[in-house]
C-alpha positions in Angstrom: -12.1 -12.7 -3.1 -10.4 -9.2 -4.0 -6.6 -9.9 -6.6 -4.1 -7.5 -5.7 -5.1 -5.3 -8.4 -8.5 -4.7 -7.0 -7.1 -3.7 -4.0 -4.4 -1.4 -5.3 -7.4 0.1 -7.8 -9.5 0.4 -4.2 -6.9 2.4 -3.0 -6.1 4.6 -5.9 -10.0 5.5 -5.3 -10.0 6.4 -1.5 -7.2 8.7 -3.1 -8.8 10.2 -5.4 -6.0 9.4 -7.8 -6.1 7.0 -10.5 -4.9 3.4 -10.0 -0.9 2.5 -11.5 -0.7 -0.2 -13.6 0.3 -3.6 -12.2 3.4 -5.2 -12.8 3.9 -8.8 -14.1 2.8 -11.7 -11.9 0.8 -9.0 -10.2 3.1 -7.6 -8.6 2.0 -4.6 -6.5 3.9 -1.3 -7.9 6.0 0.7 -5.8 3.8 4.2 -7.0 0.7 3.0 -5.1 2.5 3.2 -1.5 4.1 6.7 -3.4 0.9 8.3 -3.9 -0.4 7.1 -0.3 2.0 8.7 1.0 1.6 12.4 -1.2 -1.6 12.3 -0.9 -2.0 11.6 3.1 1.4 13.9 3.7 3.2 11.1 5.7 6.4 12.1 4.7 7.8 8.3 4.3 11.3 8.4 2.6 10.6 7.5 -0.9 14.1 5.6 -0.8 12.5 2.7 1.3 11.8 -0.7 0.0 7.9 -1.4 -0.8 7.2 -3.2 1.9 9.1 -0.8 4.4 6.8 1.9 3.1 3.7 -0.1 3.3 4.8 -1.0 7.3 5.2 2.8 7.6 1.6 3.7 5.9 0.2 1.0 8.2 2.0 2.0 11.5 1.3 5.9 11.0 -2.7 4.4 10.8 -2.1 3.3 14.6 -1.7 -0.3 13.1 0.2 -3.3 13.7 2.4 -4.6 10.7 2.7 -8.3 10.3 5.3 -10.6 9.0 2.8 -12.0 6.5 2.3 -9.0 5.3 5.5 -8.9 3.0 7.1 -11.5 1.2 10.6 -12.3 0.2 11.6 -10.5 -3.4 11.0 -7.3 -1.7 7.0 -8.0 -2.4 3.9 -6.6 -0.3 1.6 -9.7 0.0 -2.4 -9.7 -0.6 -3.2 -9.9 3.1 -0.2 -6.6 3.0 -1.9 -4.5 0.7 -5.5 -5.1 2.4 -3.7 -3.6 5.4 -2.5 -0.4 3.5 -6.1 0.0 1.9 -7.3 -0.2 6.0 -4.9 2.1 6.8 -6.3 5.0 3.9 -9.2 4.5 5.0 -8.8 5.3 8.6 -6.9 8.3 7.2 -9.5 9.6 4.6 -12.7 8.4 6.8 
């Protein structure tokens, strides 16, 4: 089963950029939804909280966002992040 990190580090390689560190407790860091959206030229307001930017990254895909996808603290959750890494995908395929 993929950790957070391997799917932020999955990510930073569809990208083509390299992967931000994680923060403690893995927390996912707010640079990886950052660089999703430089790199793909969404044009998400950088202001937003991480999992508002995540919903956006997956919603400009064609997705649906779920509300296990984010989890209180202002936190994306593992399930969250595998969406994000779906949505680059359908972008860089």
């Amino acid at each position: 089963m993929s950790t957070k990190a391997d799917i932020v580090w999955d990510i930073a390689i569809k990208l083509g950029v390299e992967a931000p560190k994680m923060s403690t407790g893995s927390t996912e860091p707010r640079e990886i939804f950052e660089m999703v959206n430089d790199r793909l030229g969404l044009g998400i307001d950088s202001r937003l909280t991480k999992p508002d930017m995540a919903r956006q990254i997956v919603e400009a895909a064609g997705m649906t966002w779920n509300a296990h996808y984010e989890s209180s603290g202002g936190t994306v959750t593992k399930v969250g992040l595998a969406a994000v890494l779906e949505a680059v995908e359908h972008f860089v395929a």
